[in-house]
C-alpha positions in Angstrom: -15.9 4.6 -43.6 -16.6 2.8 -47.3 -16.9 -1.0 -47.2 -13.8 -1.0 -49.1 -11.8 0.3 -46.7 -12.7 -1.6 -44.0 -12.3 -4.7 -45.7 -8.8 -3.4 -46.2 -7.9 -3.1 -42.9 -9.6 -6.6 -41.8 -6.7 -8.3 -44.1 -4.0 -6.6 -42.7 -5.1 -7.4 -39.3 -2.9 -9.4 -38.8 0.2 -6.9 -39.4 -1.6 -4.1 -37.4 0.4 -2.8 -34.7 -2.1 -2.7 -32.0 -3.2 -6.3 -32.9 -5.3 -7.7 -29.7 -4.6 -4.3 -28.2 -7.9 -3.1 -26.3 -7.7 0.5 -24.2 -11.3 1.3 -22.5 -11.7 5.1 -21.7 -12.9 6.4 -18.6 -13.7 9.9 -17.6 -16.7 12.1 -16.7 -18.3 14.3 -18.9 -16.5 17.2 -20.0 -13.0 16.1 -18.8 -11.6 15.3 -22.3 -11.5 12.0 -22.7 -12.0 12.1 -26.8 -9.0 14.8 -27.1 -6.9 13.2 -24.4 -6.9 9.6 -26.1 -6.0 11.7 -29.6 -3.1 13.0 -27.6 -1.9 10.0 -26.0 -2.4 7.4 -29.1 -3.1 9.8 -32.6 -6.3 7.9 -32.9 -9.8 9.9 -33.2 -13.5 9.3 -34.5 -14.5 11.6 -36.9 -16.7 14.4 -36.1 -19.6 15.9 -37.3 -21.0 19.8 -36.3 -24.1 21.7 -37.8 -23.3 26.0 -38.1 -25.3 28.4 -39.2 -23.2 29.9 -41.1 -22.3 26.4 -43.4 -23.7 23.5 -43.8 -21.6 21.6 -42.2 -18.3 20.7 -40.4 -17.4 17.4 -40.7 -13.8 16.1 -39.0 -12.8 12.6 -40.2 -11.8 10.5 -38.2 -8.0 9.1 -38.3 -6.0 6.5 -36.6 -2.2 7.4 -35.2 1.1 5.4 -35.3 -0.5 2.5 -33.2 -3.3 1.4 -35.5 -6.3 1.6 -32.8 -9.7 2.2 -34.0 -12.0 4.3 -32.0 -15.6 2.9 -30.4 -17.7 5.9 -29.9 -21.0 6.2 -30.7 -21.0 9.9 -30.6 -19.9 10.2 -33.9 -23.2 8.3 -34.8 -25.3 10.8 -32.6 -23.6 14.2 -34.1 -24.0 12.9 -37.8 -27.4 11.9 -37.0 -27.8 15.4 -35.4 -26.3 17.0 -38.6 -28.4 15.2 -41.3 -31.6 16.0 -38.7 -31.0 19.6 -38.6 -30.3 19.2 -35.0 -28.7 22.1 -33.0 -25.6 19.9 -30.8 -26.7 22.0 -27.6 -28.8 20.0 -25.6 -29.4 22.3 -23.0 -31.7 23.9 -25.1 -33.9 21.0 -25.7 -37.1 20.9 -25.7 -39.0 17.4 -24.7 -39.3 16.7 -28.2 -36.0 17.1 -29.7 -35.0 15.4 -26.4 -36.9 12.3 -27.6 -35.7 12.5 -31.1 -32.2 13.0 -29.8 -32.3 10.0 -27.9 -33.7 7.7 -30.8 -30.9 9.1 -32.8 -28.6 7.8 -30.3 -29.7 4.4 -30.2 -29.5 4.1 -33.8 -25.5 5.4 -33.3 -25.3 2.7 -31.4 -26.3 -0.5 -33.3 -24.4 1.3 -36.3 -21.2 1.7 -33.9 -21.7 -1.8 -32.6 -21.1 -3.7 -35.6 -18.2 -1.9 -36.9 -16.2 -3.1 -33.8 -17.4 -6.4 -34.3 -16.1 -6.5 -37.8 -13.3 -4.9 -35.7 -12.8 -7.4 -33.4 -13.0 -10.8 -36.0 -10.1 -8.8 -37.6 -8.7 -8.4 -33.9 -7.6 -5.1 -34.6 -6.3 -2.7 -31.9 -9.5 -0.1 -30.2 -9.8 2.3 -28.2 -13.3 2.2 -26.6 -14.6 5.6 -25.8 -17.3 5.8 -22.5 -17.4 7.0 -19.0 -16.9 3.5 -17.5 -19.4 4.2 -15.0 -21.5 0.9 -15.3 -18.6 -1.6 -14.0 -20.8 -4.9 -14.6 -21.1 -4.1 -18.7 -17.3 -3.4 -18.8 -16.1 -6.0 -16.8 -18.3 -8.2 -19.1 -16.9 -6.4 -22.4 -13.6 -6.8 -20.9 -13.9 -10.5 -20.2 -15.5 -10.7 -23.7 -12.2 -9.4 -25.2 -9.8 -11.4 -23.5 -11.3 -14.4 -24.0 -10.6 -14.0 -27.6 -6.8 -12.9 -27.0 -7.2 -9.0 -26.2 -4.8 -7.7 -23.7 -6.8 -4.9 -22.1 -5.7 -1.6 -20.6 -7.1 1.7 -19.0 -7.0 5.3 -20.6 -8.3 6.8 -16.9 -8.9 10.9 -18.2 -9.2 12.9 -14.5 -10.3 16.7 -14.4 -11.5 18.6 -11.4 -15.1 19.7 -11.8 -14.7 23.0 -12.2 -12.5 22.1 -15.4 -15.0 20.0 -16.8 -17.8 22.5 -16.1 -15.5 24.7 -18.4 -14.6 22.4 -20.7 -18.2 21.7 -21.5 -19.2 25.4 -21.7 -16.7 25.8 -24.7 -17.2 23.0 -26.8 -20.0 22.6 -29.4 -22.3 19.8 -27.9 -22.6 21.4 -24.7 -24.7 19.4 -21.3 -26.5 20.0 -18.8 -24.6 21.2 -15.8 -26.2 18.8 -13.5 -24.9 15.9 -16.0 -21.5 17.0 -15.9 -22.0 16.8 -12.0 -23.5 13.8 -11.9 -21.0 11.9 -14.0 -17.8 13.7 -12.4 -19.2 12.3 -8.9 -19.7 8.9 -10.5 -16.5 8.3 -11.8 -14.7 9.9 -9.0 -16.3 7.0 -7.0 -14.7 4.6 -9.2 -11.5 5.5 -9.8 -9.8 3.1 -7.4 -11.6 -0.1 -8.6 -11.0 1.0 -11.8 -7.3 1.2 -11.3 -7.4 -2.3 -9.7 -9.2 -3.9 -12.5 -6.8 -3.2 -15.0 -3.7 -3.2 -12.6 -0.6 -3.0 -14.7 -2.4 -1.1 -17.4 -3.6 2.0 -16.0 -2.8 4.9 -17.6 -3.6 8.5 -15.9 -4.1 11.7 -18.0 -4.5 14.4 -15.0 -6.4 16.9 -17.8 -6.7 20.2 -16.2 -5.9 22.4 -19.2 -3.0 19.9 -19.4 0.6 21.0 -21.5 1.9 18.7 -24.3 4.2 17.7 -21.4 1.6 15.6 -19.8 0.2 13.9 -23.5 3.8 13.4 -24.5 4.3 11.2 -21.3 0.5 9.0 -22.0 1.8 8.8 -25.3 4.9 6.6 -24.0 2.8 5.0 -21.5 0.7 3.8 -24.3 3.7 3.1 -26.7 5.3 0.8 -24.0 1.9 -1.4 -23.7 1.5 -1.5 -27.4 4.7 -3.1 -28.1 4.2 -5.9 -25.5 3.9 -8.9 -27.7 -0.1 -10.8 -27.4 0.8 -13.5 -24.5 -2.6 -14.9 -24.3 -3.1 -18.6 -26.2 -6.0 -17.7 -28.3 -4.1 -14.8 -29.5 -1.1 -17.1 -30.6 -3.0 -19.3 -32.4 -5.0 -16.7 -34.0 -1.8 -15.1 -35.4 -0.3 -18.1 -36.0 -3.7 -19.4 -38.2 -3.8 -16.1 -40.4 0.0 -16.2 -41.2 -0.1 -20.0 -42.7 -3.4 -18.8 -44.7 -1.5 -15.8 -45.9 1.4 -18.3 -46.9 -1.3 -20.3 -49.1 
């Protein structure tokens, strides 16, 4: 994204339609959490993909009818993969490109972290992409959000494991098996406190090769908590503030 165009969407903030709208992800590896969110809101992170055969295959990224702006740091890694000459199957690592890979991704992250902090002074609408299996960093991102005026929901993608053993075999930047195991069982665990924490706001995509039946319905789900106007104070007078200075 050029400077430009952020700075665009910072001063319309204010006129976004996801405005002090935050929707944290949560899903194991492999259950479609990326491509479910697309679905159920029209937003996405652009993509990036090294093939043999071209250069390269780069997918922008877009944002749908609610305005949300995607937080995930895998875009970083895969464009840091590409412009590394980096195959995106990780099962064939060796220890080396294992270590690179993983300096890569810290890199993604700082980058990724300060473009939703420019996000967040502009309190624009996100959607933050991640397992959710570390409760203490998202209860404190959460907190962190709504204490600055963001009503915050759940995007909770489910899969049985066998799906997402499948659905990691057919996409590019494939994982270990044991990874997809290991996070399935982790977020499995979770599910119920998860639901609980964002009571009100939970939103289930069952993804097991789900039909535009089941996105249609998230989609709705997502459109109704959208149009909820902000309720918190420091949202109010956040609003209030930027539509006098837009009047000067």
């Amino acid at each position: 994204m050029k400077f430009t165009d952020l700075k665009q969407e910072l001063l319309e903030g204010v006129y976004d339609p996801g405005i002090f709208k935050a929707f944290f992800l949560a899903g194991g590896s492999g259950s479609g959490k990326s491509y479910s969110a697309e679905k159920a809101t029209g937003s996405a992170a652009g993509k990036f993909q090294w093939h043999e055969k071209i250069e390269a295959k780069i997918t922008p990224g877009k944002v749908g009818p609610y305005g949300l702006k995607v937080v995930n740091s895998d875009e970083q890694l895969e464009f840091g993969l590409l412009k590394a000459k980096m195959s995106s199957n990780m099962r064939a690592y060796t220890d080396d490109e294992t270590t690179k890979k993983e300096l890569i991704r810290a890199r993604g992250k700082k980058v990724t972290a300060k473009r939703e902090q420019l996000w967040v002074n502009g309190r624009l609408g996100l959607i933050i992409d991640g397992t959710a299996k570390d409760l203490t960093k998202l209860g404190i991102k959460k907190k962190q959000l709504e204490d600055v005026g963001y009503d915050t929901y759940m995007i909770f993608v489910n899969t049985s494991l066998d799906i997402a053993l499948q659905q990691n075999q057919d996409r590019a930047r494939k994982l270990k098996d044991e990874i997809i195991h290991q996070t399935w069982q982790e977020v499995q665990g979770i599910k119920d406190t998860l639901a609980n924490l964002f009571a009100g706001g939970f939103v289930e995509i069952v993804n097991n090769r789900a039909g535009e039946d089941v996105f249609r319905k998230a989609f709705v789900e997502v459109g109704k908590l959208i149009k909820l106007p902000p309720n918190k104070p420091a949202a109010k007078m956040w609003i209030a503030h930027e539509l006098e200075q837009k009047k000067r």
